[in-house]
N, C-alpha and C positions, 0 to 999 in steps of 0.2 A: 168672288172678287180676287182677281191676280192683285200680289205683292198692299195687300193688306194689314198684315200684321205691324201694328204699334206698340212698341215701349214706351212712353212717358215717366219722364223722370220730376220729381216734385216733392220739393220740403212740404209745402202746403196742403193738407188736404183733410178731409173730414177725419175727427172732429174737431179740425184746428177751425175756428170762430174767425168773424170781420170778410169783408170785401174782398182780398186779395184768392181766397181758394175758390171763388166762385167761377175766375173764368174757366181752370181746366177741370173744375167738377163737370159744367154747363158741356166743355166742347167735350170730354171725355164721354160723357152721357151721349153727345149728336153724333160723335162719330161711329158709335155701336151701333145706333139706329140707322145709319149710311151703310152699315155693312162691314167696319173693318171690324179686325180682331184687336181688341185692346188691353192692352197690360198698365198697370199704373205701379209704379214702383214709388214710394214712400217711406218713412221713418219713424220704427219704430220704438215708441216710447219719447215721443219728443218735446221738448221745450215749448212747446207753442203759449205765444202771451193771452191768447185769447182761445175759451173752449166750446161747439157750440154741437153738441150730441146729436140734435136734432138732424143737422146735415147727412148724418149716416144714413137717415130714410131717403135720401136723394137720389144714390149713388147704382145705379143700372145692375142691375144684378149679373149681366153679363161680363161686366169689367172685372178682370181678374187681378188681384192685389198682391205687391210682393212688398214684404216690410223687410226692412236692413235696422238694425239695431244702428245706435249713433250716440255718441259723445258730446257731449253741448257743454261747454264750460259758459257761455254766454248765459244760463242759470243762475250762476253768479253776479250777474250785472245787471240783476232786475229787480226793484224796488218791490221791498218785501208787504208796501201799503196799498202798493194798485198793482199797473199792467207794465207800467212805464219802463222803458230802459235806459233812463238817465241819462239820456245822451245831452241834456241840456242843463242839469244837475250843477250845483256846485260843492264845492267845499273839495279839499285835499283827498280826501278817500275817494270819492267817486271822480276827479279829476285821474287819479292813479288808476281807476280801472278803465274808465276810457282810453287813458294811453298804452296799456298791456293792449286793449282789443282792436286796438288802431295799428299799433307794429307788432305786435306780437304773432296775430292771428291773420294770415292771410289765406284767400282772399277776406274770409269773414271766419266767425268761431266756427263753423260746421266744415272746416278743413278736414276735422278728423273723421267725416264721414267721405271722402273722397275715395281713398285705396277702396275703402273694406266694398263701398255701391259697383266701382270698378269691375273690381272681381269678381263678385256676383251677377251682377249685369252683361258683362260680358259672354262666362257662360250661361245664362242665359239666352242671350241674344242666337249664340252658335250653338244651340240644345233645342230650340222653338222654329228658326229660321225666322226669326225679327227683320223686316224688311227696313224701317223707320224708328231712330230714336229722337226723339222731343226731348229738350230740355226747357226748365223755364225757372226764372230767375228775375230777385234773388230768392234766395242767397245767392251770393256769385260764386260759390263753390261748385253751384250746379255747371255751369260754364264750363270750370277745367272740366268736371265728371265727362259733359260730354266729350271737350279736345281728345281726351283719354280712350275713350271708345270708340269715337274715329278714326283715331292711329294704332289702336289693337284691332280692330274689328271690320274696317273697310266700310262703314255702315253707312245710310243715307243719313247725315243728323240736320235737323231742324232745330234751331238755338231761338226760345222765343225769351226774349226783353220787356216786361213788365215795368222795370225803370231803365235808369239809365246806370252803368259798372261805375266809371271813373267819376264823373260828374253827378255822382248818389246822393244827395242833399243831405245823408246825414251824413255823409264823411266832412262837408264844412264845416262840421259844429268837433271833429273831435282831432284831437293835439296828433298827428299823422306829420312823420317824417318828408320828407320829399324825396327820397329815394324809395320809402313807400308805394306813395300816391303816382312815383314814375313805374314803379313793380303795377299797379292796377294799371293802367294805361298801357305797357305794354302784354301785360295779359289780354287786356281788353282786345287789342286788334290783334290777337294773335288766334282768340278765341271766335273773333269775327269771320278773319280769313277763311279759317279751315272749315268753318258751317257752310253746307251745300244750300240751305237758306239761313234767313235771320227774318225775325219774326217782330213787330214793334208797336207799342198801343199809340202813342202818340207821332205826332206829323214834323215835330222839329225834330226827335228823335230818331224819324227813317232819311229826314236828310241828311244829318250826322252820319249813320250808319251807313248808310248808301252808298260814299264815298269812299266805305274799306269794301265793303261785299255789295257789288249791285244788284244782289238776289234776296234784296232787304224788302221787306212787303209789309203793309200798313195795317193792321186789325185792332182795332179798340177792344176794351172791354164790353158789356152789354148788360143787358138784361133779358129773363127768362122772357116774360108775357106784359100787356099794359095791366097794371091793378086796378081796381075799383078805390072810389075814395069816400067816405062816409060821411055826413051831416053832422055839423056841432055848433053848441053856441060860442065855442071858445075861438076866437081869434090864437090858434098856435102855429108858434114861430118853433122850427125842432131843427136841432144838428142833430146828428147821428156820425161815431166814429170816433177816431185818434184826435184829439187836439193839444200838439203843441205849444210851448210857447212864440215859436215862430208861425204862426197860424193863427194866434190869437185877435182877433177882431175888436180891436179897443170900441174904436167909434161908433159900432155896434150897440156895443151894453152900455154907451154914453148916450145914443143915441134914442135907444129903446126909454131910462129912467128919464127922460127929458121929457119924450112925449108924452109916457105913463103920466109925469107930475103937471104937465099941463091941460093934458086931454082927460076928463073923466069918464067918458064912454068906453077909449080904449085900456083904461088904465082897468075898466071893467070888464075887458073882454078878453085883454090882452093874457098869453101863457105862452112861459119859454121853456122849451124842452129838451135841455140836455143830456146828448143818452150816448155813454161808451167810456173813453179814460180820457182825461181828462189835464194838461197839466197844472201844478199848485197856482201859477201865475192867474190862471183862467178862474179857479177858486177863489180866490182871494182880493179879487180885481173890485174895488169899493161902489162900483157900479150897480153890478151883480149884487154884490151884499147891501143895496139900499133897495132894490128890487123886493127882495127878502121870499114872502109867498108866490110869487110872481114867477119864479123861476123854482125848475125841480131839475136836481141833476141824477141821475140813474145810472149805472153799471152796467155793463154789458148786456144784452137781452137776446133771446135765441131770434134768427132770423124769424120764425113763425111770427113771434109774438112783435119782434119791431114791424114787420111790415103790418100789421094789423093797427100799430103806433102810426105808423107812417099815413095809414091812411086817412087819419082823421088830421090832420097837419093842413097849413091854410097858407104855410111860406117854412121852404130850404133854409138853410144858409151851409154853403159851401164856403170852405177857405183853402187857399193854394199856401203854399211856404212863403214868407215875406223877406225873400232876399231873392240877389239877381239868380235869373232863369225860375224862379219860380213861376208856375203857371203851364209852363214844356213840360209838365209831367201830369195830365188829367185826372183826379181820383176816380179811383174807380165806382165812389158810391154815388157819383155825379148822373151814371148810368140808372142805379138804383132809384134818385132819387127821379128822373128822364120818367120812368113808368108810371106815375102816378099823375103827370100833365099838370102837379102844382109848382107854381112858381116858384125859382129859384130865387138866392142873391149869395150872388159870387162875389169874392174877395181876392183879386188876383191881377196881375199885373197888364194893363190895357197891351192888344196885340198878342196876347200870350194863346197858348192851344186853349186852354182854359175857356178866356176870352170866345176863342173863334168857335168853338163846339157851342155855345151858349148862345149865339151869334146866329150863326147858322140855325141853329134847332127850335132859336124863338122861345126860348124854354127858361127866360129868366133875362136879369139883368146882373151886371157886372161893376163891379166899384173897386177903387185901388185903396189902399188903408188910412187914406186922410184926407176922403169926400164925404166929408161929414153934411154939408148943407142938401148935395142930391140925395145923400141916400134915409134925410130925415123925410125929405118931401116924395121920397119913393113907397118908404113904409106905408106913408102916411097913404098917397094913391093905392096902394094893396088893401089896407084895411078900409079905405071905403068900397073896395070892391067887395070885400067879405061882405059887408054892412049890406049893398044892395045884392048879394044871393049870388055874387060875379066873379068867385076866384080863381076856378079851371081857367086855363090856357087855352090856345089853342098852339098846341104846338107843331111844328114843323117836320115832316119824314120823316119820323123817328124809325119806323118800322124797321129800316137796315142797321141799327142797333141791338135790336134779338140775337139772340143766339142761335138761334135756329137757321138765321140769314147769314151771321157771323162764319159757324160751322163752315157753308158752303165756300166761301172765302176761304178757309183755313183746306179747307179738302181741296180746291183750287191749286193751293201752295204746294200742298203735299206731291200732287201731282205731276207737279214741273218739278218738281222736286229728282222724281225718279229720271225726266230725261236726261 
């Protein structure tokens, strides 16, 4: 194959744990299998909040790895009780270190990995004959990384977008200058510009984008394969993931203790399963603690073992950020949770990407965070499904959600890429 050879550049990657490493493990795997030559360049000895070993049996034996050592002061700003990075934290000390990593550190703390990936990538790139470098982000340090090796190197780059730079939902939550927040912004479309594509998971985000670089193209996240789902007598209800307290699902765990103390069948069937980090607010929520045995909270679990969790699950629940534009930014384990054909319930803003994936794919229903009366009489419709043997879906086209389908998309891109 002419003009084959890829770099990929990525903070994320095995045996960094959660949703986010999945999509360029997946396409880095597809595209070896297509035929190109792939290099994955990542960082060595890193910060990652979440670890998940197992990933490392994933990884194509053919994909050739180059580690760049890297400085992370962001170790510093991680709650020494869980995963969390206190961006929603109170009190004066963790207010103080929020504001050092809001102006101090730009784009984000892994700035100090930019020169040293640079330089090594570079030659690289002019030592291999690298036709194509990938970036993907965040961090948004990867962003400059690439501007950088486009303006040394003449290379074809491909900038993919995961979220969104300027309008990153956690930069709402932290004390950020506005000569800052104008420094991301003008990075952002400077880093747009100069990408020979840009790359984006969701559909409000490629219209955003679109409008600096029209060589902006639309790839979701996915999933590997549909899973199998297993028989049980428990009516379980399972999030899986990060939850904030902007994320947090009040009417949910109001909604759940109501039924439970009304209803005795369910209150006999009923199990909620929360599995990942968690924040205190979501612990502590008097709901949940009158719930008491009813709910089990768990710590991070290797994807093996969750999906095997997953499979015995009988209802989602997904939640998007609960402030404006939440919902324009998909999770990725929305994908995850797409493969198994059970029923979601989304928490997200009606209209939103969120909304409209869910919409389309038939794959669940959607509620905003103070529909309390539909989303009591929705459960309730679920769990008599369970009841009579009826909980699978039938869900909608998903199949172009694979990776394997994705890939072809992505190898699509690459290729208008070179014209």
């Amino acid at each position: 194959m002419i003009n084959n050879k890829i770099l990929i550049i990525t903070y994320y990657w095995p045996p960094s744990g959660g949703s986010g490493v999945q999509r360029w493990l997946n396409f880095s795997n597809n595209l070896v299998d297509m035929g190109y030559d792939v290099t994955v360049l990542t960082a060595e000895f890193p910060n990652y909040p979440l670890t998940d070993q197992s990933l490392n049996n994933y990884i194509n034996p053919l994909i050739k790895i180059l580690k760049v050592p890297v400085f992370e002061p962001a170790k510093f700003f991680k709650s020494k009780k869980n995963n969390s990075d206190n961006i929603e934290g109170n009190g004066m000390i963790n207010y103080l270190k929020l504001f050092i990593r809001a102006n101090l550190f730009f784009p984000d703390s892994r700035m100090f990995w930019i020169n040293n990936v640079v330089n090594i990538a570079s030659s690289f790139i002019n030592n291999n004959n690298i036709n194509y470098v990938i970036t993907t982000s965040p961090p948004f340090s990867l962003n400059i990384i690439g501007y950088k090796l486009k303006l040394r190197n003449n290379i074809k780059w491909i900038s993919d977008y995961r979220d969104p730079w300027s309008d990153f939902f956690q930069f709402k939550n932290m004390p950020m200058f506005k000569y800052v927040k104008k420094k991301h912004i003008k990075w952002e479309e400077k880093c747009l510009k100069l990408a020979d594509s840009v790359i984006v998971t969701s559909p409000s985000l490629k219209n955003i984008y679109s409008k600096i670089n029209h060589n902006t193209h639309l790839i979701t996240n996915g999933f590997k394969e549909i899973e199998e789902t297993i028989e049980s007598e428990n009516f379980e209800i399972i999030y899986s993931g990060v939850m904030k307290s902007s994320q947090n699902p009040k009417l949910l765990w109001k909604v759940l203790y109501e039924i439970s103390k009304s209803n005795l069948s369910f209150k006999k069937d009923f199990k909620l399963n929360l599995i990942g980090s968690f924040d205190k607010s979501i612990h502590q929520n008097k709901y949940l603690i009158k719930l008491k045995e009813k709910v089990v909270f768990k710590n991070y679990i290797s994807k093996d073992v969750l999906d095997k969790k997953l499979s015995l699950g009988k209802v989602f629940v997904l939640c998007d950020v609960n402030q404006k534009g939440g919902g324009n930014l998909i999770p990725g384990k929305f994908y995850h949770y797409l493969s198994y054909k059970i029923p979601i319930i989304a928490f997200s803003s009606l209209n939103s990407d969120t909304h409209n994936i869910i919409k389309e794919t038939k794959s669940g229903n959607v509620f905003d965070f103070s529909n309390e009366i539909d989303l009591k009489n929705h459960i309730l419709e679920l769990y008599s499904n369970f009841k009579n043997g009826n909980y699978l879906i039938n869900i909608n086209d998903i199949e172009k959600y694979k990776y394997s389908n994705l890939s072809s998309e992505l190898q699509s891109v690459i290729k208008k890429t070179n014209n």
